[in-house]
C-alpha positions as CSV (number, residue, x, y, z in Angstrom):
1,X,0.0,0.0,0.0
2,X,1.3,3.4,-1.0
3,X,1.2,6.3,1.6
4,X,-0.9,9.3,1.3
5,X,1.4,12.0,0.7
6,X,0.2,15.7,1.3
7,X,1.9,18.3,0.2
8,X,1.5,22.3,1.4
9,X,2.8,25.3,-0.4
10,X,3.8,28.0,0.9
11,X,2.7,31.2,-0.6
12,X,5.8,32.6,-2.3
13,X,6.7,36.5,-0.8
14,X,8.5,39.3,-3.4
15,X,11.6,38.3,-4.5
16,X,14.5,40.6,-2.0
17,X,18.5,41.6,-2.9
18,X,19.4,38.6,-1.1
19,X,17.3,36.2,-3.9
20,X,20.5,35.0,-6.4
21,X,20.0,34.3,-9.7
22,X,21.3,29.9,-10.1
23,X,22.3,30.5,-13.0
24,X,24.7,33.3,-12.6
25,X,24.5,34.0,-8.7
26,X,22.9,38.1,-10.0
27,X,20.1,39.4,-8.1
28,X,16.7,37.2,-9.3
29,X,13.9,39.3,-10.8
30,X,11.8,35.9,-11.5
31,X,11.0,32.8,-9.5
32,X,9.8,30.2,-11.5
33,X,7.6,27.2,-8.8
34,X,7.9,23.9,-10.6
35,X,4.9,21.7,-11.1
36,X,7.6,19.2,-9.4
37,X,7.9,21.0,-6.3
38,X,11.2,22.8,-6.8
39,X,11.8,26.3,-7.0
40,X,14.3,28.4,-9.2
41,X,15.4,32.3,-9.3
42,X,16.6,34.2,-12.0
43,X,17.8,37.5,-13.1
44,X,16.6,39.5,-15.4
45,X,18.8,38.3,-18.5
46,X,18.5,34.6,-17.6
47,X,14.5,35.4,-17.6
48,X,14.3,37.0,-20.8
49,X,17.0,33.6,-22.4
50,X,15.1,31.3,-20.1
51,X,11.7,32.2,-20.1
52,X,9.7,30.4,-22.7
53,X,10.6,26.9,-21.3
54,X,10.2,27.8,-17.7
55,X,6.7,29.1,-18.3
56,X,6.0,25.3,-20.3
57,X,7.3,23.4,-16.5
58,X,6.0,26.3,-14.1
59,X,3.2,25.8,-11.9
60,X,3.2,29.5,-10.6
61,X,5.9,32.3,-11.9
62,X,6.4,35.3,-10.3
63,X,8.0,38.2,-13.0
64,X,9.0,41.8,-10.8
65,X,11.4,42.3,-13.9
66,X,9.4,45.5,-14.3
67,X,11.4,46.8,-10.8
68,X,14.2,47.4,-13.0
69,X,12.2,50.1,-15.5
70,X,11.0,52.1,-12.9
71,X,12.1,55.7,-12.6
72,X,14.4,56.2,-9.5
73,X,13.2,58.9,-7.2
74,X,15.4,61.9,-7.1
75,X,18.0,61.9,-4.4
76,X,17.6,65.2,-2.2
77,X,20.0,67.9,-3.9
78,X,19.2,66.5,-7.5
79,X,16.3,68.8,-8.3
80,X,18.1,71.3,-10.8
């Protein structure tokens, strides 16, 4: 008889500075939740190289690669 195997998952947060893309160790812009249970991270060039086939195996993706377009406020002094 095979056990019953229940699995949770956790509700993924925002990716931070301290997520690392695998592939190349930059900071990770996507997180890609595998239907098989594993989880991968990767920046914003490994995404865009990448991202076809990880959508095909994903179960849940999570793309902030649209932080990196936004307009940086102006630092205080920077006004002229």
């Amino acid at each position: 008889m095979r056990p019953t195997v229940t699995t949770a998952v956790a509700t993924s947060s925002a990716l931070s500075a301290a997520d690392r893309c695998d592939r190349c160790g930059a900071q990770a812009y996507l997180r890609v939740e595998l239907q098989s249970g594993g989880e991968l991270l990767f920046c914003a060039h490994h995404a865009r190289e990448h991202g076809d086939k990880l959508r095909e195996i994903a179960a849940h993706v999570i793309d902030e690669t649209d932080k990196l377009r936004e307009t940086p406020a102006t630092a205080p002094g920077d006004e002229h």
